[in-house]
N, CA, C and O atoms as a GROMACS GRO file, in nm:
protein
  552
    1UNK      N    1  -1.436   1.073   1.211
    1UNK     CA    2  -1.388   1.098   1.344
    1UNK      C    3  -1.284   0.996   1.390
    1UNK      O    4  -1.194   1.041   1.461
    2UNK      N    5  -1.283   0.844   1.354
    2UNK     CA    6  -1.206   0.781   1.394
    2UNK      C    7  -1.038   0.788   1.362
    2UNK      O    8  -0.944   0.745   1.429
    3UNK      N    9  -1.040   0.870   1.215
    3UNK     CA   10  -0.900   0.929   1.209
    3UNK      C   11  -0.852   1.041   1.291
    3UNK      O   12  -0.738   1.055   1.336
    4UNK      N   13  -0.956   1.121   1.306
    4UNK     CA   14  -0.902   1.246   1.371
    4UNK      C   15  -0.900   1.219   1.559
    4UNK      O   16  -0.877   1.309   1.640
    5UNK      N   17  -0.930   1.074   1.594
    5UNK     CA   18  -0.866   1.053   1.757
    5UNK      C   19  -0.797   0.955   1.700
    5UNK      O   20  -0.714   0.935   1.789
    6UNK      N   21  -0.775   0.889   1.624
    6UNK     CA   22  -0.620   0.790   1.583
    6UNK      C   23  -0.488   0.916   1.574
    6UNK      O   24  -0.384   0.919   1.640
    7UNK      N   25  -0.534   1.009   1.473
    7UNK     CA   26  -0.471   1.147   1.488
    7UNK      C   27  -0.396   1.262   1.595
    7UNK      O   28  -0.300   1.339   1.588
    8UNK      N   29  -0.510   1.222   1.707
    8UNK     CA   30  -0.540   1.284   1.784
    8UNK      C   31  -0.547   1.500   1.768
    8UNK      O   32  -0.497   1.597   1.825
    9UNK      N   33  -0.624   1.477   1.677
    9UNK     CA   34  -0.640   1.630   1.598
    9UNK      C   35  -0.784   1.644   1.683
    9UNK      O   36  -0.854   1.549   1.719
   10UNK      N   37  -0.811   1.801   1.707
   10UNK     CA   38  -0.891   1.895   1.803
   10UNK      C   39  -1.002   1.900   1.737
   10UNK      O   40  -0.936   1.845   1.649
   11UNK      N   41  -1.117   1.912   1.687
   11UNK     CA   42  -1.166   1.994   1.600
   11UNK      C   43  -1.247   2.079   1.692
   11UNK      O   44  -1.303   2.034   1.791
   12UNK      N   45  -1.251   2.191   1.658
   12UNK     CA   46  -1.298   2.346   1.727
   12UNK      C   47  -1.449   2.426   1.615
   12UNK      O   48  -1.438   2.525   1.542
   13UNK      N   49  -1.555   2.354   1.634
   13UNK     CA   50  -1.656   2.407   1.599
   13UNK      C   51  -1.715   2.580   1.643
   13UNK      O   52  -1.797   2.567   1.734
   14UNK      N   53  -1.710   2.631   1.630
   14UNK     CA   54  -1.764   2.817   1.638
   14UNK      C   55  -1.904   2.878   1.504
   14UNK      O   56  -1.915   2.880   1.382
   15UNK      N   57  -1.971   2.911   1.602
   15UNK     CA   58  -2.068   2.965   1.536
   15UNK      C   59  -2.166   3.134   1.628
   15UNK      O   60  -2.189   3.144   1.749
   16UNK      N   61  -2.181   3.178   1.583
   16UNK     CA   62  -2.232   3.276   1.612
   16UNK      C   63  -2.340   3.293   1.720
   16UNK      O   64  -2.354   3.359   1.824
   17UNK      N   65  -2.419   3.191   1.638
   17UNK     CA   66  -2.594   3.219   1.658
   17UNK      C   67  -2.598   3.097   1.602
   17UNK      O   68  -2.499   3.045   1.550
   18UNK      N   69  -2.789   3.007   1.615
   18UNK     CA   70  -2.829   2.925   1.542
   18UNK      C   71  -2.860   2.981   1.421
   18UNK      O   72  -2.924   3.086   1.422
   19UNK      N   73  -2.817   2.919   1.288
   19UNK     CA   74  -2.816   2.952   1.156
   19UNK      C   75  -2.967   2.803   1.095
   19UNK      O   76  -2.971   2.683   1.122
   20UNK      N   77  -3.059   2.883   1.015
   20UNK     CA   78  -3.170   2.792   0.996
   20UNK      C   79  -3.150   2.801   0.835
   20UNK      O   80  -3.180   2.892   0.758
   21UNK      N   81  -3.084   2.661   0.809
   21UNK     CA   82  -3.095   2.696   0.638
   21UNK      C   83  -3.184   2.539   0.570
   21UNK      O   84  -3.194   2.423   0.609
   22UNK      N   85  -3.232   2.614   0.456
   22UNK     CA   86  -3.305   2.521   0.390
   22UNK      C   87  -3.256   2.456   0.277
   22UNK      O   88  -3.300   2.500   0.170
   23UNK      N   89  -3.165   2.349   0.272
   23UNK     CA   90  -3.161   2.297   0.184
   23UNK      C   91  -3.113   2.206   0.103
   23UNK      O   92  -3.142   2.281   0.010
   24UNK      N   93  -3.058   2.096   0.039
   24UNK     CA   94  -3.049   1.980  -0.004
   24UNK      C   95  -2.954   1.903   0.137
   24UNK      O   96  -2.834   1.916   0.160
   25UNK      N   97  -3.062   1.819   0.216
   25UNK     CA   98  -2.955   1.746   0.320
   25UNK      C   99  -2.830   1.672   0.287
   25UNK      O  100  -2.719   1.688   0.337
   26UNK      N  101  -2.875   1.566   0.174
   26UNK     CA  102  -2.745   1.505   0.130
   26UNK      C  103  -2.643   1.555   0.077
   26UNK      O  104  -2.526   1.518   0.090
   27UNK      N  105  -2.693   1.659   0.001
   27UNK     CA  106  -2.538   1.750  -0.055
   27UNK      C  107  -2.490   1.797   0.035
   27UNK      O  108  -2.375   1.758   0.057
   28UNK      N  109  -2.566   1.935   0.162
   28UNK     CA  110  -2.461   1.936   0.254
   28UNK      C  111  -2.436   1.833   0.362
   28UNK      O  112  -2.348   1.873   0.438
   29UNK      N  113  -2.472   1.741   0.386
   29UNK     CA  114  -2.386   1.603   0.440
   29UNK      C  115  -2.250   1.567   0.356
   29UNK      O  116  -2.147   1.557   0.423
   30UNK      N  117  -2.244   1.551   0.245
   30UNK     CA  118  -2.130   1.519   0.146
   30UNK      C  119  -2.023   1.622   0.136
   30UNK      O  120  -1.902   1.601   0.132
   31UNK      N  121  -2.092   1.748   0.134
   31UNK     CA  122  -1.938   1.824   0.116
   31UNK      C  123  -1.900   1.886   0.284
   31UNK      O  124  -1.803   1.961   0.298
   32UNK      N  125  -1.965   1.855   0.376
   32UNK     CA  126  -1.887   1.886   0.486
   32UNK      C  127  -1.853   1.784   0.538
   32UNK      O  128  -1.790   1.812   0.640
   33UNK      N  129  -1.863   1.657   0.521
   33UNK     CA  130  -1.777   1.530   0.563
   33UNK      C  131  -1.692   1.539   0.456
   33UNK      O  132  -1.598   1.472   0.498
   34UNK      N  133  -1.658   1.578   0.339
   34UNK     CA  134  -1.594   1.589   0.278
   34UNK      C  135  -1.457   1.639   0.322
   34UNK      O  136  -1.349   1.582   0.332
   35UNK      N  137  -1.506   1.793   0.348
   35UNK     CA  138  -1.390   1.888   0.368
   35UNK      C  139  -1.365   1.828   0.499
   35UNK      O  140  -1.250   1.784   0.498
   36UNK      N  141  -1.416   1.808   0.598
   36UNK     CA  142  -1.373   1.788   0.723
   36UNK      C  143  -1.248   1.645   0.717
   36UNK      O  144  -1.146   1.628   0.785
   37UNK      N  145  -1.283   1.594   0.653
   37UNK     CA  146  -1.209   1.422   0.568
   37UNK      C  147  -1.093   1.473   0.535
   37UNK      O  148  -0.986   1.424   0.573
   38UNK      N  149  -1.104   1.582   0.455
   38UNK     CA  150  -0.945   1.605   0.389
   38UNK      C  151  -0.852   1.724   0.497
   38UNK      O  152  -0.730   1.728   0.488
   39UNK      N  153  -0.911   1.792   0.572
   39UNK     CA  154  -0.891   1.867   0.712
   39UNK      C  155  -0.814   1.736   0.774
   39UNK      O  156  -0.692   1.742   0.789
   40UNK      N  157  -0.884   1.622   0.807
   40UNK     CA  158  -0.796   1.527   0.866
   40UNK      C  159  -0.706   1.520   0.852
   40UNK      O  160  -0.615   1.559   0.924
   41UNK      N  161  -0.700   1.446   0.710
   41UNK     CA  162  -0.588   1.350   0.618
   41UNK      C  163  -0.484   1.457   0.578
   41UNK      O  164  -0.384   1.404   0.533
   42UNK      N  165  -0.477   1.619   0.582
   42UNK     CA  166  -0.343   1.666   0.559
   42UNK      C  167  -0.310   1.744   0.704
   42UNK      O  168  -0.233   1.837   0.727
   43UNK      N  169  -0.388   1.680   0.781
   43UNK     CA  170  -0.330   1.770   0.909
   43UNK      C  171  -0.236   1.714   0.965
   43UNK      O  172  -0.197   1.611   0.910
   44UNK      N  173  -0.162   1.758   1.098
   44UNK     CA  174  -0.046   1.711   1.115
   44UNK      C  175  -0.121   1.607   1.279
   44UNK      O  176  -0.223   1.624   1.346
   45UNK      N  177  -0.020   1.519   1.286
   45UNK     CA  178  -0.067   1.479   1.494
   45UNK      C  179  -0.126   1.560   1.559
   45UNK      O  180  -0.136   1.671   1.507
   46UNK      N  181  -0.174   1.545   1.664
   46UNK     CA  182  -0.177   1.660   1.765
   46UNK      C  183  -0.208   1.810   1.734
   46UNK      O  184  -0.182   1.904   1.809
   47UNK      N  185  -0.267   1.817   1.612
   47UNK     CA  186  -0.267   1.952   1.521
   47UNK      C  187  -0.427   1.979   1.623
   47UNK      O  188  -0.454   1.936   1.735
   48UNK      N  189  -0.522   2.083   1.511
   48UNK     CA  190  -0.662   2.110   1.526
   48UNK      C  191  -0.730   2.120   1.354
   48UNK      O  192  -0.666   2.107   1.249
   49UNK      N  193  -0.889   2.150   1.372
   49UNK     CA  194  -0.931   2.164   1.293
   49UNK      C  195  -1.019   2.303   1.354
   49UNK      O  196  -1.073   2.302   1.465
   50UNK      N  197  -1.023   2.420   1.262
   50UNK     CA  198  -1.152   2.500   1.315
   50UNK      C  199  -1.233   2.529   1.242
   50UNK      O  200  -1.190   2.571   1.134
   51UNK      N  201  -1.345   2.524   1.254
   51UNK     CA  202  -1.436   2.503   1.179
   51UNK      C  203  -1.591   2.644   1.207
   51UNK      O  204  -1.642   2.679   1.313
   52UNK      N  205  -1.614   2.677   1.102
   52UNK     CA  206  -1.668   2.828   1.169
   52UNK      C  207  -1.801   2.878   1.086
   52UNK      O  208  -1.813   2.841   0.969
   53UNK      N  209  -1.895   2.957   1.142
   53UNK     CA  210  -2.039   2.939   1.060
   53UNK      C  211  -2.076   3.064   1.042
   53UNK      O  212  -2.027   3.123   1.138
   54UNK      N  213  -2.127   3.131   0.984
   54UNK     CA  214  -2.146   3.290   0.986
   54UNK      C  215  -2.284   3.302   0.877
   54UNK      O  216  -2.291   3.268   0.758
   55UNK      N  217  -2.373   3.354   0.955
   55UNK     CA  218  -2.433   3.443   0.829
   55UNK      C  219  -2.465   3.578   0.788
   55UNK      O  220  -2.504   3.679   0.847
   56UNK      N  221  -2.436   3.549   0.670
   56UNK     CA  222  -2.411   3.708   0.572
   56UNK      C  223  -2.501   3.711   0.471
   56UNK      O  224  -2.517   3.619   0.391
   57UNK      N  225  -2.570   3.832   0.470
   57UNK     CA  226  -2.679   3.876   0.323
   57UNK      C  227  -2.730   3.734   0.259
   57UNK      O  228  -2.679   3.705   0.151
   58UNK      N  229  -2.806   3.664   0.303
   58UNK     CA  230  -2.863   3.565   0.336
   58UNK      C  231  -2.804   3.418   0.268
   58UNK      O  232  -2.855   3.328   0.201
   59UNK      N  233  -2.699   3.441   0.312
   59UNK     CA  234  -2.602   3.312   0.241
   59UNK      C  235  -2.529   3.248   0.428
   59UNK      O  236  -2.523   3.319   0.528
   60UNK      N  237  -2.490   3.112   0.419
   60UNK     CA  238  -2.403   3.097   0.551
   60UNK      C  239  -2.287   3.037   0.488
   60UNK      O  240  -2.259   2.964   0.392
   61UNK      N  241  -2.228   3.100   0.588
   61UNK     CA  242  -2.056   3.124   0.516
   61UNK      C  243  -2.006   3.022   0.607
   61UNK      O  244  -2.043   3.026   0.724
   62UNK      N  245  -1.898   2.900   0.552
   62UNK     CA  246  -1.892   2.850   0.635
   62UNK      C  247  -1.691   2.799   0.602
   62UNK      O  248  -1.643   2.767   0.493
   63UNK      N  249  -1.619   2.809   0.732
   63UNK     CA  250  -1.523   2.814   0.647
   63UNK      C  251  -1.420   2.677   0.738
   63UNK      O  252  -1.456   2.678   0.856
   64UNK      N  253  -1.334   2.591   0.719
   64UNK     CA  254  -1.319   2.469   0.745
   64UNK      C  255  -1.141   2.500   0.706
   64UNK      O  256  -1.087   2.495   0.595
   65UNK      N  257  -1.073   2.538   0.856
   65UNK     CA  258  -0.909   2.568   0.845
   65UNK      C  259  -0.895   2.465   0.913
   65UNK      O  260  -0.958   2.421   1.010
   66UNK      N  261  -0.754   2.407   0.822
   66UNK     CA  262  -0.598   2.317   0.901
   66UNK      C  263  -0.512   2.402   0.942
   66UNK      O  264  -0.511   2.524   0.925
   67UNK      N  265  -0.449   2.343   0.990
   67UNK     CA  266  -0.295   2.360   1.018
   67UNK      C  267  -0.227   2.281   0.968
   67UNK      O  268  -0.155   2.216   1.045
   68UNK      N  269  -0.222   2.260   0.864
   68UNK     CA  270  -0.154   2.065   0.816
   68UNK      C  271  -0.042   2.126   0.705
   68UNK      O  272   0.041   2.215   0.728
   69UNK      N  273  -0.057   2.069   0.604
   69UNK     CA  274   0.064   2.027   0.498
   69UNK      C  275   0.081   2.140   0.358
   69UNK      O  276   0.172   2.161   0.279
   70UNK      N  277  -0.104   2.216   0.384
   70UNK     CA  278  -0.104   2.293   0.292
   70UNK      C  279  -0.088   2.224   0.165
   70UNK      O  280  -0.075   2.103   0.147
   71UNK      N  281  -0.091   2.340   0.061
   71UNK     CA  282  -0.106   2.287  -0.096
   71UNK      C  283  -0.060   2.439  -0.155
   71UNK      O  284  -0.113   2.549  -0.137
   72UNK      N  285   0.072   2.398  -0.241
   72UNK     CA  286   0.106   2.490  -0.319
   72UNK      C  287  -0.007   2.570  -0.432
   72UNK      O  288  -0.114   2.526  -0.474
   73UNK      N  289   0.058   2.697  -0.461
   73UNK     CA  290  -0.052   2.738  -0.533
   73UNK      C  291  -0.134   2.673  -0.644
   73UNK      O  292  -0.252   2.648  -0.670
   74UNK      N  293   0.034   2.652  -0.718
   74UNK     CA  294  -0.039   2.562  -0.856
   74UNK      C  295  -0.137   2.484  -0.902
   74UNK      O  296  -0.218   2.469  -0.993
   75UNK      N  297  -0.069   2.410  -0.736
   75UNK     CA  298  -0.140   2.248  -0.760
   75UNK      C  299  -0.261   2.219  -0.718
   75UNK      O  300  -0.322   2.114  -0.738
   76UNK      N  301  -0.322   2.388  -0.610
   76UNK     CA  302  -0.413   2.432  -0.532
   76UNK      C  303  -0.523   2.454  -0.655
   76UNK      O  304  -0.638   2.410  -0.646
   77UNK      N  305  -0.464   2.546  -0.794
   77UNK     CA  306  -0.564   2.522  -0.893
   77UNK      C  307  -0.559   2.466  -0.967
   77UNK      O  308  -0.595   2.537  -1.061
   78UNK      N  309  -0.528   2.336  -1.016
   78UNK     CA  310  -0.527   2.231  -1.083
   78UNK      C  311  -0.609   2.164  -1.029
   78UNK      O  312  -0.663   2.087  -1.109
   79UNK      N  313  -0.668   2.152  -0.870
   79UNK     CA  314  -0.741   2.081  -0.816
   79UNK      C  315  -0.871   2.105  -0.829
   79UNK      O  316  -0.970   2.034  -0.844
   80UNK      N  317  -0.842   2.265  -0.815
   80UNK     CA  318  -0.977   2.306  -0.803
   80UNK      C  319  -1.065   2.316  -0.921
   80UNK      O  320  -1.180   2.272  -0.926
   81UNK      N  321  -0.987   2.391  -1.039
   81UNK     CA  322  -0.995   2.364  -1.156
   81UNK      C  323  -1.037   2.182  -1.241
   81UNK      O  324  -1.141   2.122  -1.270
   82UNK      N  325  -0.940   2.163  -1.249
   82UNK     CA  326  -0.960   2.065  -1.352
   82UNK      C  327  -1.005   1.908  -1.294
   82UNK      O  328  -1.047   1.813  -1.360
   83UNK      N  329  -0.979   1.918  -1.132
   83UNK     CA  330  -0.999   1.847  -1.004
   83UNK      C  331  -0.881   1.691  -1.062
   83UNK      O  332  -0.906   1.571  -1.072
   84UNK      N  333  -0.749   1.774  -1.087
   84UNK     CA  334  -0.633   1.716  -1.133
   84UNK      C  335  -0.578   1.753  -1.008
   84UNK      O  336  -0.601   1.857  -0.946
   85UNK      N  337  -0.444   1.584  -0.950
   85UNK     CA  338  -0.373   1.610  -0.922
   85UNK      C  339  -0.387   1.534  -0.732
   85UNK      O  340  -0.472   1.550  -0.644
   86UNK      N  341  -0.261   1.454  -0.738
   86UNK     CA  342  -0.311   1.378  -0.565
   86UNK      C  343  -0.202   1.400  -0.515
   86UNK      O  344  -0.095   1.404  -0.576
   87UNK      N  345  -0.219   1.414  -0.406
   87UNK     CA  346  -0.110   1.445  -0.288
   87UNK      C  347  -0.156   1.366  -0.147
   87UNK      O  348  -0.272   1.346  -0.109
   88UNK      N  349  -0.048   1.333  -0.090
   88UNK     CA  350  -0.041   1.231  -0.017
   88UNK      C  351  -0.067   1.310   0.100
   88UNK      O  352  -0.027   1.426   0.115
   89UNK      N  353  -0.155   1.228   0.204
   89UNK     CA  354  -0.188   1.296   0.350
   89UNK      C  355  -0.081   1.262   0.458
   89UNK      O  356   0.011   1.186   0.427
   90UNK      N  357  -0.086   1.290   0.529
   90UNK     CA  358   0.007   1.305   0.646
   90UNK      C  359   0.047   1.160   0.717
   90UNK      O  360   0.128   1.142   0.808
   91UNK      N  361  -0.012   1.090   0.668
   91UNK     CA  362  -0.012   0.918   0.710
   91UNK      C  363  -0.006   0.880   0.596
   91UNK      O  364  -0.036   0.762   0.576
   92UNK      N  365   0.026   0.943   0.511
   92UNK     CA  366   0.052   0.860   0.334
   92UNK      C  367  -0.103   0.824   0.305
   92UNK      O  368  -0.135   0.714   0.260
   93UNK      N  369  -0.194   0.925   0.335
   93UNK     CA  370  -0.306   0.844   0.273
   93UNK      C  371  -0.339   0.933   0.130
   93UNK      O  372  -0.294   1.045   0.108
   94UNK      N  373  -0.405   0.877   0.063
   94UNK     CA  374  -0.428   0.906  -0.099
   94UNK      C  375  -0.538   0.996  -0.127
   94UNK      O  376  -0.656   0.982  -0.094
   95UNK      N  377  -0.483   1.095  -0.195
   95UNK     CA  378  -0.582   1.185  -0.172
   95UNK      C  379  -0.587   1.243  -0.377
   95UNK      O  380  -0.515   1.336  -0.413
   96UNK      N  381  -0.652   1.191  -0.449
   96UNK     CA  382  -0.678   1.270  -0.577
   96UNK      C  383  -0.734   1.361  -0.621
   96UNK      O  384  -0.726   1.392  -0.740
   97UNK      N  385  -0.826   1.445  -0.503
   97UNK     CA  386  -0.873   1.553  -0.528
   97UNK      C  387  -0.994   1.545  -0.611
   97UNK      O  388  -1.042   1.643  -0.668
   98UNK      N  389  -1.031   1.452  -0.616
   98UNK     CA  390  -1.201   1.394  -0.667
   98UNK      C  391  -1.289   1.462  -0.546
   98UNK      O  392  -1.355   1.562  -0.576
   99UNK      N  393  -1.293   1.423  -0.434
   99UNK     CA  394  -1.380   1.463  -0.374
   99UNK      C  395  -1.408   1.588  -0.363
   99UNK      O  396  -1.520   1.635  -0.340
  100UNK      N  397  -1.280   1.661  -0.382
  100UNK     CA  398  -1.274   1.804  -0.349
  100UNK      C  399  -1.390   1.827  -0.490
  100UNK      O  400  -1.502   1.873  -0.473
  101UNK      N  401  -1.356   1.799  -0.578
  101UNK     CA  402  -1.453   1.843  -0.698
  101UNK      C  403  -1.591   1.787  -0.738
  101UNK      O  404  -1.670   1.830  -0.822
  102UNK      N  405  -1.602   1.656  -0.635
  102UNK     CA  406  -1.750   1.648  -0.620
  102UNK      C  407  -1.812   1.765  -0.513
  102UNK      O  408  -1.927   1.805  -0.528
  103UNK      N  409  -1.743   1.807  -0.425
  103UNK     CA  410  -1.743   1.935  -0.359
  103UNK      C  411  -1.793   2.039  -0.404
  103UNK      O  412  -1.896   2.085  -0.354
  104UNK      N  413  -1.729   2.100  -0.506
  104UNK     CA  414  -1.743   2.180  -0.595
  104UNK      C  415  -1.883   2.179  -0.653
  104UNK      O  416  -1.974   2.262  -0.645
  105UNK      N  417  -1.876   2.074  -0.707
  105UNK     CA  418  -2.037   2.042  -0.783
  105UNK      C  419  -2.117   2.068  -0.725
  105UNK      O  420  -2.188   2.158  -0.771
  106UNK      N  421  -2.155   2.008  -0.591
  106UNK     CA  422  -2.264   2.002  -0.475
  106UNK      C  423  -2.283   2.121  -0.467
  106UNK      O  424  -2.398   2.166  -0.473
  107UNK      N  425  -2.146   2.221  -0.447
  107UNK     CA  426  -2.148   2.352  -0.418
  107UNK      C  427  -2.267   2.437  -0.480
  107UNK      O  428  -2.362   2.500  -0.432
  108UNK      N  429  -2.213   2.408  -0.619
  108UNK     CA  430  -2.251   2.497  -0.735
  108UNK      C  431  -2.409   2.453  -0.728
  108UNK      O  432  -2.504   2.529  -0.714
  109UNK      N  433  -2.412   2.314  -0.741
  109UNK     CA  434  -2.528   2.250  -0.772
  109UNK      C  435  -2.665   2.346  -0.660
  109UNK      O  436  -2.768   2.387  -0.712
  110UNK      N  437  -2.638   2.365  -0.518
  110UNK     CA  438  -2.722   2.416  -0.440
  110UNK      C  439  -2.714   2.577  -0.435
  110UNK      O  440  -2.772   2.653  -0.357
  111UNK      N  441  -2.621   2.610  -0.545
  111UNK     CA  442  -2.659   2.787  -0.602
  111UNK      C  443  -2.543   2.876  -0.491
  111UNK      O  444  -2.531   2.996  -0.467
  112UNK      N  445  -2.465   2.745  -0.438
  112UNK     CA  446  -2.311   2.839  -0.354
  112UNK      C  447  -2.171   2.849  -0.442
  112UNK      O  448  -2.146   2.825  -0.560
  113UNK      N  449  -2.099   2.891  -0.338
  113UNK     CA  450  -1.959   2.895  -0.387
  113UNK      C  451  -1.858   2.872  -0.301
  113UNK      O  452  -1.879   2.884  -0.181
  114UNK      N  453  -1.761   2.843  -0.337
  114UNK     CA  454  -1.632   2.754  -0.278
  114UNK      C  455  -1.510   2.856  -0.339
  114UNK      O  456  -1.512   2.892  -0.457
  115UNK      N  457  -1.395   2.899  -0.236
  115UNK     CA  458  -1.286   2.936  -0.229
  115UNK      C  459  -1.200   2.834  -0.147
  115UNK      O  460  -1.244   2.751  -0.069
  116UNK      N  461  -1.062   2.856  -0.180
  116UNK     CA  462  -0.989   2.794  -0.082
  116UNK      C  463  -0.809   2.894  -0.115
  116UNK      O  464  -0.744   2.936  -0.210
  117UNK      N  465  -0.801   2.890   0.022
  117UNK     CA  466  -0.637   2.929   0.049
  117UNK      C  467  -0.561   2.854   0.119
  117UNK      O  468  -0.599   2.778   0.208
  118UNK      N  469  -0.453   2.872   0.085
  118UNK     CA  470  -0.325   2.754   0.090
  118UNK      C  471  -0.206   2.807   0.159
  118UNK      O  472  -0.198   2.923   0.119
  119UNK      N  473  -0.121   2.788   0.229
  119UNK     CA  474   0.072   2.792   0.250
  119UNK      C  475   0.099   2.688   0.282
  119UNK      O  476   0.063   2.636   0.387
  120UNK      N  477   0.169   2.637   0.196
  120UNK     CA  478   0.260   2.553   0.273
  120UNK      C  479   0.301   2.511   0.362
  120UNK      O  480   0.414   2.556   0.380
  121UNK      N  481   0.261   2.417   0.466
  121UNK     CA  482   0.326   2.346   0.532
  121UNK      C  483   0.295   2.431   0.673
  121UNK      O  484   0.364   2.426   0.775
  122UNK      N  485   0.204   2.492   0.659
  122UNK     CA  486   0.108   2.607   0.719
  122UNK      C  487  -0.055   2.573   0.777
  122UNK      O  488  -0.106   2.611   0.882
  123UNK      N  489  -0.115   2.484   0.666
  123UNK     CA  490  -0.256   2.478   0.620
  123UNK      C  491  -0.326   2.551   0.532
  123UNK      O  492  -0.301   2.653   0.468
  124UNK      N  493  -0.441   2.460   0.543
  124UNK     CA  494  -0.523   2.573   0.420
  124UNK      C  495  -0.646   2.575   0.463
  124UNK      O  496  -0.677   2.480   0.534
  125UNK      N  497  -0.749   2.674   0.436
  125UNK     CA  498  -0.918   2.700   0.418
  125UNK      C  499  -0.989   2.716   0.315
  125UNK      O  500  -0.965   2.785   0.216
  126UNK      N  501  -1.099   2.637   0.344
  126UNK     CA  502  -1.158   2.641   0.290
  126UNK      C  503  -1.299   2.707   0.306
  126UNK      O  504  -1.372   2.653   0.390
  127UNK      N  505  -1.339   2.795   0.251
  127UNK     CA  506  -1.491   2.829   0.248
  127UNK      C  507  -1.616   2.887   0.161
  127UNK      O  508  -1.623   2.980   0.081
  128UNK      N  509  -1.715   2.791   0.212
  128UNK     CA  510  -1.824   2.808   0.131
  128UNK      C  511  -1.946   2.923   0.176
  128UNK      O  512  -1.988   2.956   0.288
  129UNK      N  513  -1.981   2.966   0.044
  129UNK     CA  514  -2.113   3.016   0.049
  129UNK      C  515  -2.203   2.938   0.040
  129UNK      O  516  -2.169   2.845  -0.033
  130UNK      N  517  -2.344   2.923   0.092
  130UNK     CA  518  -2.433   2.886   0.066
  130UNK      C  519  -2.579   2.976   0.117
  130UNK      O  520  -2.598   3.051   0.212
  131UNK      N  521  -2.655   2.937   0.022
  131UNK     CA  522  -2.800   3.076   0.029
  131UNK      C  523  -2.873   2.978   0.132
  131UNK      O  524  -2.870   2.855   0.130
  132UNK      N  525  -2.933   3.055   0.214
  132UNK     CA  526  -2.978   3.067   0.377
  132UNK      C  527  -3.091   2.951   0.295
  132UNK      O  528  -3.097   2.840   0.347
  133UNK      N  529  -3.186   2.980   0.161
  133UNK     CA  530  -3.244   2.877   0.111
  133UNK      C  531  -3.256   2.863  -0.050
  133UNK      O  532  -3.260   2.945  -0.142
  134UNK      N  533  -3.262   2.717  -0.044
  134UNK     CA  534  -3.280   2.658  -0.166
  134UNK      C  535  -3.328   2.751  -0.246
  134UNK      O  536  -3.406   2.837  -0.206
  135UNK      N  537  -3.289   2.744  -0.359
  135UNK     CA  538  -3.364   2.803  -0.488
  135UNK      C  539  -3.420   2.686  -0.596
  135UNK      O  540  -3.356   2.616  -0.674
  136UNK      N  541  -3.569   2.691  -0.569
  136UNK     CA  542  -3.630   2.612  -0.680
  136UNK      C  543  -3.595   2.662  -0.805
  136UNK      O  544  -3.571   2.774  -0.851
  137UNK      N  545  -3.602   2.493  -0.867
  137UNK     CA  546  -3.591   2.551  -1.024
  137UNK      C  547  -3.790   2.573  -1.096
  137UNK      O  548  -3.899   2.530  -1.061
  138UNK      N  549  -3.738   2.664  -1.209
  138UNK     CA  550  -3.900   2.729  -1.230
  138UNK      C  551  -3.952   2.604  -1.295
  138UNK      O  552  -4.070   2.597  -1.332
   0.00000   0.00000   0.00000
């Protein structure tokens, strides 16, 4: 938060309804300070963040848009993919795209999934699935 009022960027939380999900606290602590972190760091001044919660066929969909600097396609899957490839945030801060792919992991790891779309100089979203609850392993 302290970047995004140094920033002075909005963030705009929306949700439906209360959504009751069960499951690993620290992973989702990590990948939504995550995404919300890199929402900062490529957004522009005075920009926003919106941030949005939905549930669907017992997964909550949750999806985390800029308005910032965006990420070309390529380099959009190189990141996501091979979690290759850094691009500089809007204050020159350093961004290698590690986190995004510890992201990923967490994702996968709690039985969701992760998309993301990009334009240029536009922003980008990101959003996850995740199942309403944990799935033990047998």
């Amino acid at each position: 938060m302290p970047l995004a009022k140094l920033k002075n960027i909005k963030i705009n939380v929306k949700a439906h309804s209360s959504i009751s999900v069960e499951t690993d606290r620290m992973a989702s602590s990590l990948i939504l300070r995550n995404l919300i972190s890199n929402a900062i760091k490529y957004s522009h001044h005075d920009s926003k963040i919106d941030i949005k919660y939905i549930e669907d066929k017992g997964h909550v969909i949750t999806k985390v848009h800029d308005y910032g600097i965006g990420i070309a396609p390529d380099k959009l899957q190189k990141i996501l993919i091979k979690g290759d490839g850094s691009i500089l945030g809007t204050n020159n801060e350093y961004g290698a795209g590690l986190g995004l792919r510890m992201v990923i992991k967490y994702v996968t790891g709690i039985g969701g999934t992760i998309d993301a779309e990009s334009v240029e100089k536009e922003g980008s979203t990101f959003t996850l699935s995740v199942p309403l609850k944990l799935k033990r392993p047998d």
